[in-house]
TIKOL-848164 format. One record per residue (C-alpha): residue number from 1; z, y, x. Coordinates in steps of 0.02 Angstrom, whole numbers, plus 50000, padded with zeros to 5 digits. Example, Ala and Ser with C-alpha at 12.3 -4.5 7.8 and 13.67 -1.06 7.14 Angstrom:
# residues 2
<1, <50390, 49775, 50615>>
<2, <50357, 49947, 50684>>
//
This chain:
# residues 318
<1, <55383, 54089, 54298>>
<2, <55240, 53958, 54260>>
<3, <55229, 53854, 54394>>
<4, <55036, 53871, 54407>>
<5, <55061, 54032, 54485>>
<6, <55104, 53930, 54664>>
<7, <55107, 53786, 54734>>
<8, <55260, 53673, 54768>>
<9, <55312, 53691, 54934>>
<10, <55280, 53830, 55081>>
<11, <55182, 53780, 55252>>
<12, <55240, 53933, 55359>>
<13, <55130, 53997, 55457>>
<14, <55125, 53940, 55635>>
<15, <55312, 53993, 55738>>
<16, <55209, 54076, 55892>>
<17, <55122, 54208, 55771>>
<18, <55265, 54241, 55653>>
<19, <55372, 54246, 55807>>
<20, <55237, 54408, 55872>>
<21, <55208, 54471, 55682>>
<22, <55404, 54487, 55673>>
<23, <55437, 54575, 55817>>
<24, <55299, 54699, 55808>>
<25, <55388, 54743, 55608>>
<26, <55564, 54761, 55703>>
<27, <55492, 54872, 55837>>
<28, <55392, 54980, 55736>>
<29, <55571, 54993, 55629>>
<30, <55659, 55053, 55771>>
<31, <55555, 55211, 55780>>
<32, <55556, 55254, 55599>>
<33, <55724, 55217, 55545>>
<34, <55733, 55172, 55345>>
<35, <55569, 55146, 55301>>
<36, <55549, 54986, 55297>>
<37, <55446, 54973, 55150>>
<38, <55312, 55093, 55207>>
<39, <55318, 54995, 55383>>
<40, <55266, 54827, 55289>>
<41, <55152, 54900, 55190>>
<42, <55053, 54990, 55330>>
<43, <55048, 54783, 55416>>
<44, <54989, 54726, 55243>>
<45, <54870, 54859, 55246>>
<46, <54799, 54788, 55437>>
<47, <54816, 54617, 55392>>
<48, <54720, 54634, 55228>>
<49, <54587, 54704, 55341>>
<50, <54581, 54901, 55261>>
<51, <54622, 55070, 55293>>
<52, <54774, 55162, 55261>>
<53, <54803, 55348, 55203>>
<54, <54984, 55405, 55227>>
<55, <55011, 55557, 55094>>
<56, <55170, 55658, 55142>>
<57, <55239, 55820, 55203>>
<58, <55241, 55878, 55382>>
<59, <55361, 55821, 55476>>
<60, <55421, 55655, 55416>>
<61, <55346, 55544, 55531>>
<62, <55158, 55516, 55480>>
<63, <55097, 55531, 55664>>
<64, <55241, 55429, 55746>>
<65, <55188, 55299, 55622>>
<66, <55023, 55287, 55678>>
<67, <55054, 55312, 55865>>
<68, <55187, 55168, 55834>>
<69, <55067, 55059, 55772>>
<70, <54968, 55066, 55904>>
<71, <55103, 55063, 56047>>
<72, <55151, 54891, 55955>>
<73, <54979, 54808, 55906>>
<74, <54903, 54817, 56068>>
<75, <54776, 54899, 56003>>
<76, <54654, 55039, 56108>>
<77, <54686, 55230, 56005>>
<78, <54616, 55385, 55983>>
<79, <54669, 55547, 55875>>
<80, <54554, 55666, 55780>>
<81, <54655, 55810, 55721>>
<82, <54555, 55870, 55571>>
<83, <54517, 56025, 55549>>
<84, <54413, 56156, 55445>>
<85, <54269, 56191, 55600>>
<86, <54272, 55995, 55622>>
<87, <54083, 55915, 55626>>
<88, <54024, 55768, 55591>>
<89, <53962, 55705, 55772>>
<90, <54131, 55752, 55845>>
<91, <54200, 55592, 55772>>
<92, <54053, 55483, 55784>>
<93, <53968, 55565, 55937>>
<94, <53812, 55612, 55983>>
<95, <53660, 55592, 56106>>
<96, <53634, 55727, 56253>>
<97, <53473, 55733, 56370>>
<98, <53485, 55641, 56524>>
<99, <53364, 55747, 56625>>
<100, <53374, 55650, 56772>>
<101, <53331, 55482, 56683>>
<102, <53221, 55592, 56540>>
<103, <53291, 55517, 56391>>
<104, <53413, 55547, 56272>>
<105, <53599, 55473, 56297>>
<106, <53717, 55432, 56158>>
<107, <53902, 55481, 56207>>
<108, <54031, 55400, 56089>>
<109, <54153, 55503, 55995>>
<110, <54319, 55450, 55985>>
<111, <54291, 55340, 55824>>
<112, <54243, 55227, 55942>>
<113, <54411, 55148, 55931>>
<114, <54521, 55006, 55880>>
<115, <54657, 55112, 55790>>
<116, <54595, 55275, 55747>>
<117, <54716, 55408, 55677>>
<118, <54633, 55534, 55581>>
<119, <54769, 55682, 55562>>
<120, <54782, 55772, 55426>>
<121, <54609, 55717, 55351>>
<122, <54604, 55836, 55218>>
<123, <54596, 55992, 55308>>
<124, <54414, 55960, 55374>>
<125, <54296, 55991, 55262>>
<126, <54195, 55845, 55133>>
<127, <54037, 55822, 55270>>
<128, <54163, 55788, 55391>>
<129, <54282, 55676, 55313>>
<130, <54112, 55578, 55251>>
<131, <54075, 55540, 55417>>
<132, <54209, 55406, 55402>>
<133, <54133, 55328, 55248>>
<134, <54001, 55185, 55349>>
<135, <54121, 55165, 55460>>
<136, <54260, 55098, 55352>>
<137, <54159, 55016, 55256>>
<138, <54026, 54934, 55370>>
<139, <54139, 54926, 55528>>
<140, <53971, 55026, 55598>>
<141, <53910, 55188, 55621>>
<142, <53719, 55268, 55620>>
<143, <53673, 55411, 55765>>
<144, <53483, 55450, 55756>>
<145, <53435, 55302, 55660>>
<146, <53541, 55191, 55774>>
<147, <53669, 55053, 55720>>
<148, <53826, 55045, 55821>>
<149, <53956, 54915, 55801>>
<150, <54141, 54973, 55814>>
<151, <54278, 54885, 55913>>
<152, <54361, 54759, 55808>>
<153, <54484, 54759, 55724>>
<154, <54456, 54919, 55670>>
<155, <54555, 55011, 55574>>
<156, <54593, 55202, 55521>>
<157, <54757, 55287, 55493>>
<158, <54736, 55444, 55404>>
<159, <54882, 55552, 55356>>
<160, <54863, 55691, 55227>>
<161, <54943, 55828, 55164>>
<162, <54986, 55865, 54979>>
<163, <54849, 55973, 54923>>
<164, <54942, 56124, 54839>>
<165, <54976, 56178, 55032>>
<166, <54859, 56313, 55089>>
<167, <54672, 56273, 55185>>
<168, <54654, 56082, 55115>>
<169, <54511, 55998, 55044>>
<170, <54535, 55872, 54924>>
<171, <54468, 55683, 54973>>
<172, <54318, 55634, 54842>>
<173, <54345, 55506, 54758>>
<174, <54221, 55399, 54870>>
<175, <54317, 55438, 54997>>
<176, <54485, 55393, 54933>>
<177, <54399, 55208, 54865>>
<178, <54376, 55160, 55042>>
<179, <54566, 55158, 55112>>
<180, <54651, 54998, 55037>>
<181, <54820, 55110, 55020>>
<182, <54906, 55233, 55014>>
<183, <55075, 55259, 55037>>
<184, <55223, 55400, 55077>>
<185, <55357, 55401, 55203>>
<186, <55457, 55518, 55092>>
<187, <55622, 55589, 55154>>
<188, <55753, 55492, 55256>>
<189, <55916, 55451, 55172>>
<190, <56061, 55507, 55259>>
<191, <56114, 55366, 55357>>
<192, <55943, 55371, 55428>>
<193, <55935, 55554, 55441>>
<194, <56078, 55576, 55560>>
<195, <56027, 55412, 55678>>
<196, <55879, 55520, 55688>>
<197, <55988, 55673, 55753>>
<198, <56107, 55581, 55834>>
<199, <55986, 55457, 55916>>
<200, <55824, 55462, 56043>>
<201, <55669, 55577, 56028>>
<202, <55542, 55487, 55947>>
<203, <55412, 55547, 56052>>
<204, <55492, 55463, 56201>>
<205, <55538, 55296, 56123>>
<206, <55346, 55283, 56072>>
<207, <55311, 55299, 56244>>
<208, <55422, 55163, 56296>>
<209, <55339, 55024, 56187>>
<210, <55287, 54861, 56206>>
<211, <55118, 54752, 56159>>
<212, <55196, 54635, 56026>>
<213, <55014, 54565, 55961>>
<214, <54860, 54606, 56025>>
<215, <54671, 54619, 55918>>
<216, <54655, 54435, 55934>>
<217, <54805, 54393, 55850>>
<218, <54783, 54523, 55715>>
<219, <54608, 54450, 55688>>
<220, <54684, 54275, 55689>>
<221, <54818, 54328, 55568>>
<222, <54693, 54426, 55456>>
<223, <54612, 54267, 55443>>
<224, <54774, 54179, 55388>>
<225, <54792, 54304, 55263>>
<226, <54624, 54281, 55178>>
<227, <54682, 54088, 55165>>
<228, <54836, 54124, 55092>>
<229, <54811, 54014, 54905>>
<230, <54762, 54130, 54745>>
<231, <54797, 53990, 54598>>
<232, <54669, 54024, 54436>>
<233, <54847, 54108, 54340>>
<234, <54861, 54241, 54471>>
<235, <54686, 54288, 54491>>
<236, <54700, 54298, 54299>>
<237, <54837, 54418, 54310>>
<238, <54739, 54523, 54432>>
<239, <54598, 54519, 54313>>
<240, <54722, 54579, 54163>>
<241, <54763, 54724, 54270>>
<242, <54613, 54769, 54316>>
<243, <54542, 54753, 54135>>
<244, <54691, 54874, 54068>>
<245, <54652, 54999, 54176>>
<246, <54483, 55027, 54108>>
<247, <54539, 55010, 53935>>
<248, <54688, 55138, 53961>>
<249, <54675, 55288, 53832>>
<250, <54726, 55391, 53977>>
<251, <54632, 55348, 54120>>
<252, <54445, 55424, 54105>>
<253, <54396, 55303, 54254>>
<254, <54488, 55156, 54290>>
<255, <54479, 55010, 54435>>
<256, <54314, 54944, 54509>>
<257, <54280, 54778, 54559>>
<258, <54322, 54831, 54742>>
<259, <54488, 54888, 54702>>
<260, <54525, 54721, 54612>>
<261, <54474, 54638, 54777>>
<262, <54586, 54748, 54860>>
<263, <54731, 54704, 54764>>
<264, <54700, 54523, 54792>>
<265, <54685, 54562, 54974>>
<266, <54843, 54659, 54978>>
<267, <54943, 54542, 54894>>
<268, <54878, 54399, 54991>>
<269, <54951, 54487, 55158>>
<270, <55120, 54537, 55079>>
<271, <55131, 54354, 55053>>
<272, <55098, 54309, 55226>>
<273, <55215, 54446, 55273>>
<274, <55346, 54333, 55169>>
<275, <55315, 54189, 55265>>
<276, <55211, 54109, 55124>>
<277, <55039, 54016, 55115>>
<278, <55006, 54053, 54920>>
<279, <55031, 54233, 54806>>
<280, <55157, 54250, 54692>>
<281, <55133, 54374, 54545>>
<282, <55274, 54497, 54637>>
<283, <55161, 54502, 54767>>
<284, <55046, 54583, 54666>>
<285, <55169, 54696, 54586>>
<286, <55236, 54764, 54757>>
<287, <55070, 54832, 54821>>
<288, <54974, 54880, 54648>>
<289, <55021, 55062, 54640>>
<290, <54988, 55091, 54833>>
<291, <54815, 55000, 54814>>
<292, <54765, 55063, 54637>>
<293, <54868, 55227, 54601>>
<294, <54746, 55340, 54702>>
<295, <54591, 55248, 54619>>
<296, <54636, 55301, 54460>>
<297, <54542, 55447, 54383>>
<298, <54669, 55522, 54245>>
<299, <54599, 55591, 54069>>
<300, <54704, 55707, 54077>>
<301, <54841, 55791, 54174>>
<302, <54937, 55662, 54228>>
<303, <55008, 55584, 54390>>
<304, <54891, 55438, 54472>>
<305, <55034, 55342, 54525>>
<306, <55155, 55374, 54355>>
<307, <54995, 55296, 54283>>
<308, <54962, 55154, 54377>>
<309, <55163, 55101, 54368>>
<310, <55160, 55123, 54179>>
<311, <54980, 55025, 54187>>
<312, <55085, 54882, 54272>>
<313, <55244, 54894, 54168>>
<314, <55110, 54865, 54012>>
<315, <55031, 54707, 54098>>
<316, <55141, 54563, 54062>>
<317, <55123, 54375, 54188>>
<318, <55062, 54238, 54060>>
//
């Protein structure tokens, strides 16, 4: 590997915080046995400072990820189960006449909220899932011409379901831009399957955890993330990818200048994740599909995340 790509030696990052950042991964892991990998990258997803859409079937533990999360970060939650009769200004709220004051009152909806889980986002319709779109991306939302700051950090969970199962609506593609990843739990393996049938309902064991971090760490540590060293070769390797993807014969559409950001972003958290203060190009490599496979517009009929792995199989580190 050239040697450009990092620096010499590792600072840590300070014991008291990796101590907390630690334990909040091993609790979260205790809940959703063998998914590990999904676990991390939901943290690299919070630490990076984006939004993550979980893509799966019913059943395997999309909620009980979020609701773990929250349990674990410390963090104040609300849940919007999406569906088709869903309007906009039941998520962001709205204002009701005060008729003993005379003037108009705004009542929050529950986006007003530090971890919001937005379940099964694609069975609301496209108005409704847009009214998440200033919100993710301004950390704000507008009500009768009105700013209003949301509590920070802020960040939205949103699971999904694949959409050849009956009464979904497809996320547009503006949509989709504005969560960092996305990611499936898939199906347990069978060691983890039966400690799941032999072991404690899930329900209960979220209900029995801890704090382990609270928003002030997790804006401290996003901060530590955003510090973590990017040498000139990696950001050129990010820029190959990014490049390749809009040169690709079969992608019609490839990544924008916000998904290379991103990818930086991403891979600067799964490096803090490892305990390291600079990015190495497998830091990169473990989080491009989640961050660029649903940004990718095929030409043709093809799968978004075959084509962003063969996209980074084509790419090679200088």
């Amino acid at each position: 590997m050239d040697q450009s790509l990092a620096t010499a030696t590792a600072a840590p990052i300070d014991s008291l915080p990796r101590q907390r950042l630690d334990a909040a991964l091993s609790q979260v892991n205790e809940v959703l046995v063998g998914k590990n990998r999904p676990i991390r990258m939901a943290f690299a997803c919070l630490l990076a400072g984006g939004h993550l859409l979980v893509e799966d079937v019913p059943g395997v533990g999309k909620t009980t990820l979020a609701h773990a999360l929250a349990a674990t970060l410390g963090l104040s939650f609300r849940r919007i189960q999406f569906t088709s009769d869903l309007l906009p200004s039941d998520i962001v709220g709205v204002s009701v006449f005060d008729r003993g004051s005379g003037e108009f009152r705004f009542q929050q909806g529950p986006i007003f909220a530090q971890l919001l889980l937005a379940d099964e986002i694609n069975r609301a319709t496209p108005k409704t899932q847009s009214a998440l779109l200033e919100a993710m991306a301004e950390g704000q939302v507008t009500v009768d011409g009105a700013s209003r700051m949301l509590p920070q950090p802020f960040f939205v969970v949103a699971t999904q379901n694949p959409l050849d199962m009956a009464g979904t609506y497809p996320l547009p593609d503006s949509q989709l831009d504005r969560f960092m990843l996305r990611i499936s739990l898939d199906y347990p393996d069978a060691e983890a399957e039966r400690r799941l049938l032999t072991g404690e309902n899930r329900s209960e064991m979220v209900g029995q955890l801890t704090s382990r971090l609270s928003g002030a760490d997790i804006l401290a540590l996003r901060r530590r993330a955003h510090a973590v060293t990017a040498s000139p070769a990696l950001l050129d390797y990010v820029q190959a990818l990014v490049a390749a993807s809009r040169k690709h014969p079969d992608i019609r559409t490839g990544l924008s200048p916000r998904a290379g950001l991103a990818l930086l972003a991403c891979a600067r958290a799964w490096a803090l994740l490892g305990d390291r203060d600079y990015t190495l190009p497998e830091d990169v490599q473990a989080v491009f599909v989640p961050v660029a496979g649903h940004r990718l517009i095929p030409a043709r009929s093809l799968g978004r995340d075959a084509l962003a792995q063969g996209l980074l199989e084509s790419v090679a580190v200088e």
